[in-house]
C-alpha positions in Angstrom: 76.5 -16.4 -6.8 74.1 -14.5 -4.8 72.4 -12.9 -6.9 71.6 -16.2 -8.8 70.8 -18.0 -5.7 68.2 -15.1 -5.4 66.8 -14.8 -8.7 67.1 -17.6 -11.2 66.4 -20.9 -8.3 63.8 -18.8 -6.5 62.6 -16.3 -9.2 58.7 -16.4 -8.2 59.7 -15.4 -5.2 60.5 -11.9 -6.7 57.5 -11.8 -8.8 59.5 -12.2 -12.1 57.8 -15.9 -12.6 54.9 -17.2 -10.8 53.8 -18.2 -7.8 53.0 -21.7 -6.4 49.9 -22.6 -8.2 48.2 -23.8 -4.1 49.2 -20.0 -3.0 47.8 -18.5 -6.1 44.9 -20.3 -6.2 44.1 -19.5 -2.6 44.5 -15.4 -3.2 41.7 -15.5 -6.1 39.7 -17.6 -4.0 39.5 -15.6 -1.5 39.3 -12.4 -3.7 36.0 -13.9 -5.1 34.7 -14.5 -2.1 35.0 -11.0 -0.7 33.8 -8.9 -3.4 32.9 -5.7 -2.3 32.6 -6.8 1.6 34.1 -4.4 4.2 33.5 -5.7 6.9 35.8 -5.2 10.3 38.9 -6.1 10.9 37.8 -9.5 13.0 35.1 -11.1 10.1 38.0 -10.2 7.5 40.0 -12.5 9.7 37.4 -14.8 9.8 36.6 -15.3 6.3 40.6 -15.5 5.6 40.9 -18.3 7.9 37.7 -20.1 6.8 38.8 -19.9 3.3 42.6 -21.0 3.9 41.3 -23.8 5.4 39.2 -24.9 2.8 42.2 -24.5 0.3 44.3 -26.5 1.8 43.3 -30.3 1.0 43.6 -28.4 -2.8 47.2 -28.0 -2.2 48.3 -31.4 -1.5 48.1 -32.5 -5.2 49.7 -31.8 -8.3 50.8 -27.7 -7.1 52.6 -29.5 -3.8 54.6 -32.1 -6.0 55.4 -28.9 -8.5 56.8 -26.8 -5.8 58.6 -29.9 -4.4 60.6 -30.2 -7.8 61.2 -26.3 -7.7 63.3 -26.8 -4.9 64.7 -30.5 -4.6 67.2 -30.3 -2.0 63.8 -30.2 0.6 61.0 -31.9 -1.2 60.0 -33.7 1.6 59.3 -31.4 4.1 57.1 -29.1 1.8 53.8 -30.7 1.9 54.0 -29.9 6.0 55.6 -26.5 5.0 52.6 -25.5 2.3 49.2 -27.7 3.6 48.4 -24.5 5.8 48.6 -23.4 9.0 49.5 -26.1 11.9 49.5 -26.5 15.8 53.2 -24.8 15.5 53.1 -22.7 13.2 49.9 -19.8 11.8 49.1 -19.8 7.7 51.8 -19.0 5.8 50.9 -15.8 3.6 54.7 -14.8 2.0 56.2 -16.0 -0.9 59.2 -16.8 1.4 57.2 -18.4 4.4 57.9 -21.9 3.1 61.9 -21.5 3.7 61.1 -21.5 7.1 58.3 -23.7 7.7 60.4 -26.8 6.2 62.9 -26.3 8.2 61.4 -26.2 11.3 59.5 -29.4 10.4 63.1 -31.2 9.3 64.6 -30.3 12.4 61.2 -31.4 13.8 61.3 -34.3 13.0 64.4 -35.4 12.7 64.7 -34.3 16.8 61.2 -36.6 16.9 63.2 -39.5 15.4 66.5 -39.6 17.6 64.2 -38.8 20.7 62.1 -41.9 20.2 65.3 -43.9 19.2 66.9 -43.1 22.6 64.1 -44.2 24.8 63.1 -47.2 22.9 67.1 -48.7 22.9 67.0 -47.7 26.4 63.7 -49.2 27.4 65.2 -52.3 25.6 68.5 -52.7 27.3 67.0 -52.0 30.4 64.9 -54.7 29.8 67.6 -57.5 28.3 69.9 -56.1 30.6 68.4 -56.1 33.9 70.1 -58.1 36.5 69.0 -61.6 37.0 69.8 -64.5 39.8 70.9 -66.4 36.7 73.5 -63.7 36.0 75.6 -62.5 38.7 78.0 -61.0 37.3 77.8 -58.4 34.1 79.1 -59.7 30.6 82.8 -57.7 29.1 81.4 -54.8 26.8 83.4 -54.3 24.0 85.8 -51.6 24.1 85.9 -50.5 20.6 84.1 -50.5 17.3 85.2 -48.8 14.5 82.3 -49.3 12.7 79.5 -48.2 14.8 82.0 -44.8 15.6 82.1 -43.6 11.8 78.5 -44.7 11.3 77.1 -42.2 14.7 80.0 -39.5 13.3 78.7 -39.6 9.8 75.3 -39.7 10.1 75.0 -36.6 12.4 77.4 -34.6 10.1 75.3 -35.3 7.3 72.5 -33.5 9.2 74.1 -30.5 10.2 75.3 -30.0 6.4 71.7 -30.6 5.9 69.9 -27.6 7.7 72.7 -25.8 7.1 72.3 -26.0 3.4 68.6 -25.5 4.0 68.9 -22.6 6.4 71.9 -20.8 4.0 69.5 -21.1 1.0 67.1 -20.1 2.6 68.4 -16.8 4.5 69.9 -15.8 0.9 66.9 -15.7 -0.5 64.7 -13.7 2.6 67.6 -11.5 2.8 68.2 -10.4 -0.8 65.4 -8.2 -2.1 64.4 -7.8 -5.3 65.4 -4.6 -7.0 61.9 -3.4 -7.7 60.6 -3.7 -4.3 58.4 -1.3 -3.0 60.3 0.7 0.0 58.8 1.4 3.4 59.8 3.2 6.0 60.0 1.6 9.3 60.3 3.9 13.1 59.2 1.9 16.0 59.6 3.9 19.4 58.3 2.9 23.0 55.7 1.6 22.5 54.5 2.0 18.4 55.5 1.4 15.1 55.4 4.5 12.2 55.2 3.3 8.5 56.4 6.3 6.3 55.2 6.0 2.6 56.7 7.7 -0.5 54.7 10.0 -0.4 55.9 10.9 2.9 52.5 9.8 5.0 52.7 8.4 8.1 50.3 5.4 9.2 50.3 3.3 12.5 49.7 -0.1 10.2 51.3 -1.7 8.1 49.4 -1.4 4.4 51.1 -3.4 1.7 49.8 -4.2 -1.9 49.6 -8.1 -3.1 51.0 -7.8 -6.2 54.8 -6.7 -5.8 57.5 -7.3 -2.8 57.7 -4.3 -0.2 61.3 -4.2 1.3 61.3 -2.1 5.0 64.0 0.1 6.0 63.8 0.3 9.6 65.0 2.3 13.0 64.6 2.9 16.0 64.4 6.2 18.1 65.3 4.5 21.4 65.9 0.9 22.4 66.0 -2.1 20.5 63.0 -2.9 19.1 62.1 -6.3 16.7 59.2 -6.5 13.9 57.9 -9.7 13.9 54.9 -10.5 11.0 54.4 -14.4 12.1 52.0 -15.3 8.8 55.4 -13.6 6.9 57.7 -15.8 9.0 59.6 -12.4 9.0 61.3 -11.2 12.0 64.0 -8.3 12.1 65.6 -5.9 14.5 65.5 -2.2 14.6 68.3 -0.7 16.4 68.8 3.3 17.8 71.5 4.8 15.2 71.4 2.6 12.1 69.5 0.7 9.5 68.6 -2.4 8.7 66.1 -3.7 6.5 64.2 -7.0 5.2 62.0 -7.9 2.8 58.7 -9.7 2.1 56.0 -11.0 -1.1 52.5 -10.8 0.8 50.2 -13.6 -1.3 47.2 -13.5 0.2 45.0 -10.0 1.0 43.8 -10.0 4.8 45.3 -8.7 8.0 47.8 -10.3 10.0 49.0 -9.3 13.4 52.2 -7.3 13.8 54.4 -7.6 17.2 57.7 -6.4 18.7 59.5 -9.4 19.6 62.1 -7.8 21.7 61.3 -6.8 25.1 61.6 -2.7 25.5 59.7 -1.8 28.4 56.9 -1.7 30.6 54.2 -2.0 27.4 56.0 -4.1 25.2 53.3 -6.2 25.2 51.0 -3.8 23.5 53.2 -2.3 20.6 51.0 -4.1 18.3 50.2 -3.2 14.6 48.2 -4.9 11.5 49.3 -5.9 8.0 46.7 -4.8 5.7 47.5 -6.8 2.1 45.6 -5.0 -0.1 43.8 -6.6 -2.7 45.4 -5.5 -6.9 44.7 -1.7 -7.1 43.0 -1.1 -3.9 46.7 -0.1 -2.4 47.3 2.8 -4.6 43.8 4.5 -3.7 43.9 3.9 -0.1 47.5 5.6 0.0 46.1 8.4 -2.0 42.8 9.1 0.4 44.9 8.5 3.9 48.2 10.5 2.4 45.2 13.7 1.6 43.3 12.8 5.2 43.4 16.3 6.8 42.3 18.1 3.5 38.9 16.5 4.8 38.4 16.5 7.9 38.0 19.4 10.4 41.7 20.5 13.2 40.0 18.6 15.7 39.3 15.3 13.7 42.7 15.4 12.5 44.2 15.8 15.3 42.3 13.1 17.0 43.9 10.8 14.0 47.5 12.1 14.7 46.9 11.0 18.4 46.5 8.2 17.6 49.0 7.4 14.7 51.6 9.3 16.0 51.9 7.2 19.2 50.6 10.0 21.8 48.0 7.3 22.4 50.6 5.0 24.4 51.3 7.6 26.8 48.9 10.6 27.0 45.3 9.3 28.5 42.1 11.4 27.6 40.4 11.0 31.2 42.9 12.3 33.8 44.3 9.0 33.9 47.8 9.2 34.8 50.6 7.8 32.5 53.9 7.9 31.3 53.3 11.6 30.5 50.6 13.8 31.8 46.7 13.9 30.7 45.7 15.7 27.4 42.0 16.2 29.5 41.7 19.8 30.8 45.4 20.1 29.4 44.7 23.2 27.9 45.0 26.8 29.9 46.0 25.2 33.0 49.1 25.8 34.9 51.7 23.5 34.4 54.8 23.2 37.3 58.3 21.9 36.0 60.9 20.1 37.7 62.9 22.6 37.8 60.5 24.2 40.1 59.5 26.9 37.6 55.3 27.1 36.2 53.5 28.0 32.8 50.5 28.2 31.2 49.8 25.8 28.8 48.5 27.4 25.9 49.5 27.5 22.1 53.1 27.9 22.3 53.6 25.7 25.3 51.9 23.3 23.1 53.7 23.3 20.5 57.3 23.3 22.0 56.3 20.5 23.9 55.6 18.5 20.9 58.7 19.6 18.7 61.1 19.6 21.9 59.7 18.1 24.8 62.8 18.7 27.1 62.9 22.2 26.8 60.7 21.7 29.7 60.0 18.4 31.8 56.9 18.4 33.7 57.3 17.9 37.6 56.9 14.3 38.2 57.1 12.9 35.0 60.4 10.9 33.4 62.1 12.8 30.1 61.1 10.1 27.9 59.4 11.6 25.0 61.4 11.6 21.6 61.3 14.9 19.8 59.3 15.8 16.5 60.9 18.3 15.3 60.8 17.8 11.1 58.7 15.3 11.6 55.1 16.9 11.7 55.0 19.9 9.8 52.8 23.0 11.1 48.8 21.9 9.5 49.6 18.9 11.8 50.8 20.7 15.0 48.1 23.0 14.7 45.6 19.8 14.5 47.3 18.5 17.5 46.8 21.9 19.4 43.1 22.2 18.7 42.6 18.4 19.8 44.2 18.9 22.9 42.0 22.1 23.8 38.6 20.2 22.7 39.6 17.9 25.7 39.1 21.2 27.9 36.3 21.6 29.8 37.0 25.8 30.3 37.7 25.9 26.6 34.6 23.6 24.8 33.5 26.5 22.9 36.8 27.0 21.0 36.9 23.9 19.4 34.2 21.2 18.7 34.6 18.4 20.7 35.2 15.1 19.7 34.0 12.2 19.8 35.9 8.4 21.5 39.6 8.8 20.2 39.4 5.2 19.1 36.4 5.9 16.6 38.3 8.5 14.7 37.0 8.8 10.9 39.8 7.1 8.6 40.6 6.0 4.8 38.8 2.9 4.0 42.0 0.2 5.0 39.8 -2.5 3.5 42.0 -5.0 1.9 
């Protein structure tokens, strides 16, 4: 039963028929009208929007009535759920995005309707009821109606088995992945999200190809995190200890924000991310450049990329600015005092214990919150960590070239 619910009412959903003809349409659209372009992240999201828009009085036709028969039981909350983005809610761009958007515009709507109900009956009955000089004395209400009772008991259960029907259908099908998915590795940590491929690389966004379903497999090394994709309508927790995992058909290339959606700390608010749909066989070369980055780049470049995509970023300044954990500036060859009252020198091996075990020792003054890496960077990386951190000296400039601002670090192309 579920696996039929998944597959044979929903199948385009899973890429085994087709997708609504509005969506499609859309996705070439907008694939002709990027060509070649790579420009940044902020036109891409421009030229996405300015595009979407201009699809959308395209989608009210013939493809809106043909995904209204596809699925019957909610045909008349899918024009709302498929004409685009609203006040509410942002452009839907997931095969599954629709399950959600019709819902929340039944329940809408149909919250709309009683609300108005109730204050008009009770602007009129305050009205025809109002005490007069005429009438003194109020008129016997009836005690009981039989009829009017079944009729305000029926109608709301019909409702409720309403949206639940359309919520069950619904979550069956945006919980039940297809079998050929494409898998994903999800960590999020205070306060940043890892996406581990295959191949075993390790980017800080999400990059996703447009022409198959990508199912996540996500934890957490700490607290309860939540990935939320809002374009997706996708939204699931990643808890310390186990897995869980979700699921989603991307239909349109672009970027679209990324957020936790679970409050875990002092900079929740900036664990933010991007989902890069890649446009048909773009995916597979970016994932080969970015999983083959350091073979190009000098220790310090690609160490400047692991600071940032490892999540050092969120609590290791490069100015002497203090944060969660100390400075990576002048870092390097400097004595370092512990809270256990005891000193080193910061060199090499100091390094490189406090990345794999960082509560071997805990610096004096700073809280034991950073999670070990130990089997997950393997030496080439440590070392390009290392010779980062001693560019940032000032004693040690001429061991190591210095780089330049951390956030212009050279990456693969992540063009869509």
């Amino acid at each position: 039963m579920r696996r039929r619910l998944a597959t044979d009412r929903y199948s385009y959903s899973h890429g085994q028929g087709t997708l609504p003809a509005a969506m499609k349409r859309e996705a070439l659209s907008h694939n002709d009208t990027r060509g070649g372009d790579t420009r940044g992240g902020a036109d891409r999201r421009a030229a996405s929007a300015a595009q979407a828009a201009r699809a959308v009085p395209a989608s009210r036709g013939s493809e809106a009535c043909d995904l209204r028969r596809q699925t019957g039981l909610f045909a008349w909350g899918l024009p709302l759920a498929q004409a685009g983005g609203s006040f509410w809610l942002p452009d839907p761009a997931s095969t599954t995005a629709h399950y959600t958007d019709y819902l929340f515009y039944a329940i809408f709507y149909i919250s709309a309707f009683f609300f108005a109900l109730i204050v008009v009956l009770m602007t009129v009955f305050l009205i025809l009821y109002r005490r007069r000089d005429s009438r003194s004395k109020a008129d016997k209400a009836p005690s009981h109606s039989t009829v009017l009772e079944l009729f305000w008991t029926f109608v709301p259960v019909c409702i409720v088995i309403y949206i639940f029907a359309a919520g069950f259908i619904g979550y069956m099908e945006m919980r039940t992945a297809p079998p050929d998915a494409y898998e994903i590795r999800v960590t999020g940590q205070k306060w940043k999200w890892f996406f581990t491929y295959p191949t075993g690389y390790v980017d800080e966004n999400l990059h996703v190809p447009i022409d198959r379903p990508v199912r996540l497999v996500m934890t957490s090394r700490d607290v309860i995190h939540s990935l939320f994709i809002p374009a997706f309508r996708l939204k699931m927790d990643l808890v310390p200890g186990r897995y869980t995992s979700t699921w989603f058909h991307a239909v349109r290339p672009g970027e679209y924000p990324l957020l936790c959606a679970e409050y875990c700390g002092d900079n929740h608010s900036s664990m933010l991310a991007e989902v890069v749909v890649h446009e048909p066989g773009r995916f597979e070369k970016w994932l080969e450049e970015a999983s083959n980055f350091m073979k190009n780049l000098s220790p310090v470049e690609a160490g400047r990329i692991l600071y940032q995509r490892q999540g050092c970023a969120q609590c290791h300044s490069l100015d002497g600015t203090r944060k969660v954990g100390p400075s990576f500036k002048n870092a390097y060859g400097e004595p370092v005092r512990f809270a256990d009252g005891t000193t080193a020198v910061a060199d090499e091996n100091y390094l490189r214990e406090s990345i794999l075990v960082p509560d071997a020792k805990i610096v004096a003054g700073y809280p034991p919150q950073m999670p070990p890496y130990q089997g997950l960077l393997d030496e080439d990386k440590i070392a390009a960590l290392i010779a980062f951190i001693k560019s940032l000296s000032d004693a040690h400039a001429d061991e190591a070239t210095p780089p330049a601002d951390a956030d212009e670090a050279p990456a693969p192309d992540a063009s869509p």
